[in-house]
VMD Tcl script that draws the C-alpha trace (Angstrom):
set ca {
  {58.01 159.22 81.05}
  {59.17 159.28 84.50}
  {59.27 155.47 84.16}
  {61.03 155.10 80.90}
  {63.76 157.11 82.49}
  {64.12 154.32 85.54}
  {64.40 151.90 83.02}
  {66.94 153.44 80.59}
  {68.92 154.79 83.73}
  {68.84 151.49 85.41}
  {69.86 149.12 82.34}
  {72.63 151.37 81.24}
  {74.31 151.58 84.70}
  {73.30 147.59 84.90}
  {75.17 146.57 81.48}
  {77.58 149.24 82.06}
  {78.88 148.06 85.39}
  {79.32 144.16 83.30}
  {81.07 145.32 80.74}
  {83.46 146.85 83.53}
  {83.67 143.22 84.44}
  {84.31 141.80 81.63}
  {87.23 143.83 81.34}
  {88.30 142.88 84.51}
  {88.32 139.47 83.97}
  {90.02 139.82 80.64}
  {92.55 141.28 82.18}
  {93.00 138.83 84.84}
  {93.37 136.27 82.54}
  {95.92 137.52 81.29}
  {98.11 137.70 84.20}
  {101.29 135.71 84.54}
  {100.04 133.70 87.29}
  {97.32 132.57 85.13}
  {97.91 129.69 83.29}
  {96.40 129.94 79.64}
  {94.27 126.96 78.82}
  {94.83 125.40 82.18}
  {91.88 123.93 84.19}
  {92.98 126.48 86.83}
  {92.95 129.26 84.78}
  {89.72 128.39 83.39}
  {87.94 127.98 86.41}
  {89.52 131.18 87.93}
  {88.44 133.26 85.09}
  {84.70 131.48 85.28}
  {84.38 132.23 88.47}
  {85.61 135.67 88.01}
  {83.39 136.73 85.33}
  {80.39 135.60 87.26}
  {81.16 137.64 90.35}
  {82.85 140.63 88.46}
  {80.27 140.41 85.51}
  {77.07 139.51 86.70}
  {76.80 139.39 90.98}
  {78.46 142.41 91.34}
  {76.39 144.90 88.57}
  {73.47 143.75 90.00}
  {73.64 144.25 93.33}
  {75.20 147.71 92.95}
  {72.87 148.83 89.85}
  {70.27 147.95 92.81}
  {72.16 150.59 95.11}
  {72.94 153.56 93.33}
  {69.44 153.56 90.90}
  {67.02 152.31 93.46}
  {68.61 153.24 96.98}
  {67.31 149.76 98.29}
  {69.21 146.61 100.26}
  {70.10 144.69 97.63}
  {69.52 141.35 98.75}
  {66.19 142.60 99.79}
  {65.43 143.73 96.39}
  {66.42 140.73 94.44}
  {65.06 137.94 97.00}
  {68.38 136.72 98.31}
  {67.51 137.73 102.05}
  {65.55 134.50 102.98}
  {65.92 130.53 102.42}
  {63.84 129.18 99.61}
  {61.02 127.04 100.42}
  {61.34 123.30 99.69}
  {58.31 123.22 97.89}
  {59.23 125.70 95.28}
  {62.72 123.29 94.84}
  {60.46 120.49 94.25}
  {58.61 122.34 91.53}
  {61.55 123.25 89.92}
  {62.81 119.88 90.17}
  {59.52 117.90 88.59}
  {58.77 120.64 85.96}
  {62.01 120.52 84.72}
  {62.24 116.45 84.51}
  {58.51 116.37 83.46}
  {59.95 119.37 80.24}
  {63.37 117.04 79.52}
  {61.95 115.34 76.28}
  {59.91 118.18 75.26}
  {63.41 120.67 75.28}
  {65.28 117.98 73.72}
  {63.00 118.35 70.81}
  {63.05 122.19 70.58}
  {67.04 121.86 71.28}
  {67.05 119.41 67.54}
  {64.66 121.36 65.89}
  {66.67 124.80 66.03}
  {69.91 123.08 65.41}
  {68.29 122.26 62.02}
  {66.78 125.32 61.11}
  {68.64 126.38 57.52}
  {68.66 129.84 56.97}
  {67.32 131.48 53.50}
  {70.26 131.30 50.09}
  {70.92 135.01 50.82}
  {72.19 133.86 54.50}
  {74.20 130.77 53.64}
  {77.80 132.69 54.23}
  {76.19 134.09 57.61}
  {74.78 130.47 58.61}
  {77.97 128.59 57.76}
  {79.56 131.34 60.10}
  {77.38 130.68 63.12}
  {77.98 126.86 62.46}
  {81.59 127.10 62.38}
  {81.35 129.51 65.46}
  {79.18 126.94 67.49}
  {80.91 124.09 66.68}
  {84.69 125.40 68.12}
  {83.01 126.52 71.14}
  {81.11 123.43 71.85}
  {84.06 121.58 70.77}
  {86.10 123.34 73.88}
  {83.13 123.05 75.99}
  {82.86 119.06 75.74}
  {87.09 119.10 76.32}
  {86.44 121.19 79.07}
  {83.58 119.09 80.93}
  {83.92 115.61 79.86}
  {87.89 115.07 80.81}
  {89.57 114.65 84.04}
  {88.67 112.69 87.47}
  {85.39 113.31 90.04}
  {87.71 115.93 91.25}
  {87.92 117.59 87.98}
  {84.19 116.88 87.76}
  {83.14 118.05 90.79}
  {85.40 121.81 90.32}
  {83.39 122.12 87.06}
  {80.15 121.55 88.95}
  {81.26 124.27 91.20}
  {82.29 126.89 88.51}
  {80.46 126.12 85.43}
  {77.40 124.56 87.15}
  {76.47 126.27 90.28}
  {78.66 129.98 90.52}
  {77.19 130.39 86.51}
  {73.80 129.69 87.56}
  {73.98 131.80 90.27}
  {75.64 134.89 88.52}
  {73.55 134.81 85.70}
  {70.20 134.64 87.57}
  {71.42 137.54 89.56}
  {72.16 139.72 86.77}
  {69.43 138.72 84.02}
  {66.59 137.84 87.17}
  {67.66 139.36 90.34}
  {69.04 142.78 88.19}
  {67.19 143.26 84.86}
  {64.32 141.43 84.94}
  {63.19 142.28 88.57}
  {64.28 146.14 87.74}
  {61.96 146.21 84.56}
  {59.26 144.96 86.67}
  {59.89 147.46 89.34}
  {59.97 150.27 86.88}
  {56.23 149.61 85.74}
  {56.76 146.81 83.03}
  {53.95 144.19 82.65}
  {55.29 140.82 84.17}
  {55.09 138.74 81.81}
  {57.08 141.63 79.19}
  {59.68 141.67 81.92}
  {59.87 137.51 82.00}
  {60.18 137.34 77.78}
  {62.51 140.54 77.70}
  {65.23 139.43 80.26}
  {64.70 135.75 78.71}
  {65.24 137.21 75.23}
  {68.81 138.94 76.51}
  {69.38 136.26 78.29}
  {69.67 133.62 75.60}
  {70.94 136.62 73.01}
  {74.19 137.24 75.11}
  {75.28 133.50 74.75}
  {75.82 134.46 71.13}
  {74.49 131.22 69.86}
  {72.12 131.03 66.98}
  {71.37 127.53 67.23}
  {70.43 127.09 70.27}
  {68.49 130.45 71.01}
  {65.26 129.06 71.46}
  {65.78 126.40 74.05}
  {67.54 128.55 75.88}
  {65.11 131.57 75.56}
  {62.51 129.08 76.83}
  {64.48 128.06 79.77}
  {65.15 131.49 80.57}
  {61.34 132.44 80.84}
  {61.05 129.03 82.87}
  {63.47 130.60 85.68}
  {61.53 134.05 85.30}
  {58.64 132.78 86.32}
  {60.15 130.48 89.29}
  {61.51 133.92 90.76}
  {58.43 135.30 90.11}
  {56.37 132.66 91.61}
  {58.30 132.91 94.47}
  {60.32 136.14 95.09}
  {63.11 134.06 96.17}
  {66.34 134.31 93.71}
  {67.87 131.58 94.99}
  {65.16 129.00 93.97}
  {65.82 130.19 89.88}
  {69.34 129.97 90.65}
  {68.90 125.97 91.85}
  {66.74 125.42 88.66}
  {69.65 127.31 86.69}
  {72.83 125.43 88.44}
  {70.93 122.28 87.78}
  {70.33 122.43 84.41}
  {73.77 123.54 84.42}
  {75.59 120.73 86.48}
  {73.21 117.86 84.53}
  {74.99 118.74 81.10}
  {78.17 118.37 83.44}
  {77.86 115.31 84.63}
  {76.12 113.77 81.69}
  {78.77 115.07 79.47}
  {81.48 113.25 81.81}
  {79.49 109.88 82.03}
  {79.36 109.97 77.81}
  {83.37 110.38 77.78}
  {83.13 107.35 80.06}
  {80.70 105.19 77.89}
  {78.76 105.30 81.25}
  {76.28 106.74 78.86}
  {75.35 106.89 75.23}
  {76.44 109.57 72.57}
  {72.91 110.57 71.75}
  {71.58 110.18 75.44}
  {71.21 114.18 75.29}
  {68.61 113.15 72.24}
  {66.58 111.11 74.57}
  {62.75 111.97 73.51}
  {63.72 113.21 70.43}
  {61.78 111.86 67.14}
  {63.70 112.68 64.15}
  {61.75 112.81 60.94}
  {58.82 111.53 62.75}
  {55.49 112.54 64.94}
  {57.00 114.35 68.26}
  {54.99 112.26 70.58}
  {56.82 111.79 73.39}
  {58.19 115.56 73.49}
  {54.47 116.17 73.07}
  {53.16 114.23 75.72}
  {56.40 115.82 77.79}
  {54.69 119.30 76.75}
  {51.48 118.70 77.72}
  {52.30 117.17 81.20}
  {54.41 120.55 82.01}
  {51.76 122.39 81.45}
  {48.95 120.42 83.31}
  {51.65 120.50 86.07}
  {51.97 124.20 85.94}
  {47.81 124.12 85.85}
  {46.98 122.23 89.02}
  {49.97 123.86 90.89}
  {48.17 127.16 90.06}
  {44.99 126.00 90.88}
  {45.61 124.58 94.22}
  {47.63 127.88 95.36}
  {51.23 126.21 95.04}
  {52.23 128.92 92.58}
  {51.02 132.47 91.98}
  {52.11 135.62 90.02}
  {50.94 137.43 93.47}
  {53.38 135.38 95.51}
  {56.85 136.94 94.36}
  {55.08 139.72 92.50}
  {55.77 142.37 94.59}
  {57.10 145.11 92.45}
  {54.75 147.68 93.38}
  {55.15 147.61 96.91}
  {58.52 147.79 96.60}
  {58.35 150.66 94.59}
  {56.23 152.59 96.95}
  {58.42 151.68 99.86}
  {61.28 152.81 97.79}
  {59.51 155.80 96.92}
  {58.21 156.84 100.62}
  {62.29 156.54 101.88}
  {63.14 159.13 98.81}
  {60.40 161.65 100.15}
}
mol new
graphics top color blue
foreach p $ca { graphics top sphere $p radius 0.5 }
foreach p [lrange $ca 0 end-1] q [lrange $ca 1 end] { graphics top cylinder $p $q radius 0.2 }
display resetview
């Protein structure tokens, strides 16, 4: 009981404290100085929502319901290993094809008759937002580029790891939750929040892919370099398309329409003989980063 009380306290005072910033940054852009619809603007409000929004709750959610450091408490007090990067730099290469597939195959998921009105909804929805998401990131110079790296990219995939890793998922964890419960639920908000229908199960996988990075290795900022490079390779990918650098369907690379997934299969199965022998030879462990319960008697023993 005691325990279901940390967790309700502790989620309502995290979500509570983003909602503050969301306000925050509505407000601000909305402010004469702001420019509406200007690269400026946008980029000031993106970086405002992810310190306001997501940094900020967590680390303060961390104060007031835990009474702990919070960069202690969310992994942010030490430099990652270079290992780990590697990991999360030849999982996430060896996974491209096999996500690709997963990305196609929800975008063509048709809802039942009784759901049409709702489905053409979330269509419509999706397709103005990713309409002023490819404006956004495929136009302008390397300078223009580079700012949207910076913002969109990096800053995003830091804030969000903070708040759905570093704050809800590490809290849940802390509070008693089973691991792997804490990895699927924070994944599961995670990809919920983006309020995008078609493309919920990519991104709920890629969300339990940086839970268990930061679990593997306590460090937050290792999940936050997966994160802001998944991030910053739509970026510049989107920019090279505008450019005819690269193909229109070269974010379908992998992908077998109609047809035997074999190369998103063979992309499957290498991930997961590469998570496998990583385990196996000590690279990775749920022990490593796992460290919930000694945190929580720590945390305890400074209470008493």
């Amino acid at each position: 009981m005691k325990n279901f009380i940390a967790i309700c306290q502790s989620v309502l005072v995290l979500f509570g404290f983003m909602l503050c910033g969301l306000f925050f940054t509505g407000v601000l852009g909305q402010l004469p100085a702001v420019t509406p619809g200007s690269l400026s603007g946008q980029w000031l409000v993106f970086a405002a929502q992810n310190v306001l929004a997501f940094i900020i709750p967590a680390l303060i959610t961390w104060r007031i319901c835990f009474k702990a450091n919070p960069g202690m408490a969310i992994g942010a007090d030490f430099y990652p290993q270079l290992r780990m990067l590697l990991i999360a730099i030849a999982v996430y290469a060896a996974a491209v094809p096999a996500l690709n597939q997963i990305v196609y195959w929800n975008q063509e998921i048709h809802l039942p008759e009784s759901l049409h009105s709702f489905e053409l909804w979330c269509r419509e929805m999706e397709s103005m937002a990713e309409e002023q998401t490819r404006g956004l990131l495929a136009s302008g110079s390397i300078g223009v580029m580079m700012m949207n790296i910076l913002t969109i990219g990096v800053l995003t995939g830091i804030g969000e790891e903070f708040f759905f890793r570093g704050g809800l998922q590490r809290m849940l964890a802390v509070c008693g939750v089973n691991v792997h419960v804490a990895v699927w639920t924070a994944a599961f908000v995670f990809s919920a929040l983006h309020f995008q229908f078609f493309g919920f199960v990519p991104r709920l996988l890629l969300g339990v892919w940086f839970g268990y990075l930061y679990v593997w290795s306590g460090n937050i900022w290792v999940n936050s370099f997966a994160h802001a490079l998944n991030n910053s390779l739509v970026i510049i990918s989107a920019w090279l398309i505008n450019r005819g650098v690269l193909s229109e369907d070269f974010d379908m690379w992998g992908v077998t329409p109609g047809a035997f997934p074999v190369i998103p299969l063979i992309s499957a199965v290498l991930v997961a003989v590469l998570i496998v022998c990583l385990s196996s030879r000590g690279y990775i462990s749920m022990s490593a980063g796992n460290n919930a319960s000694q945190f929580k008697s720590s945390s305890n023993a400074s209470e008493n």
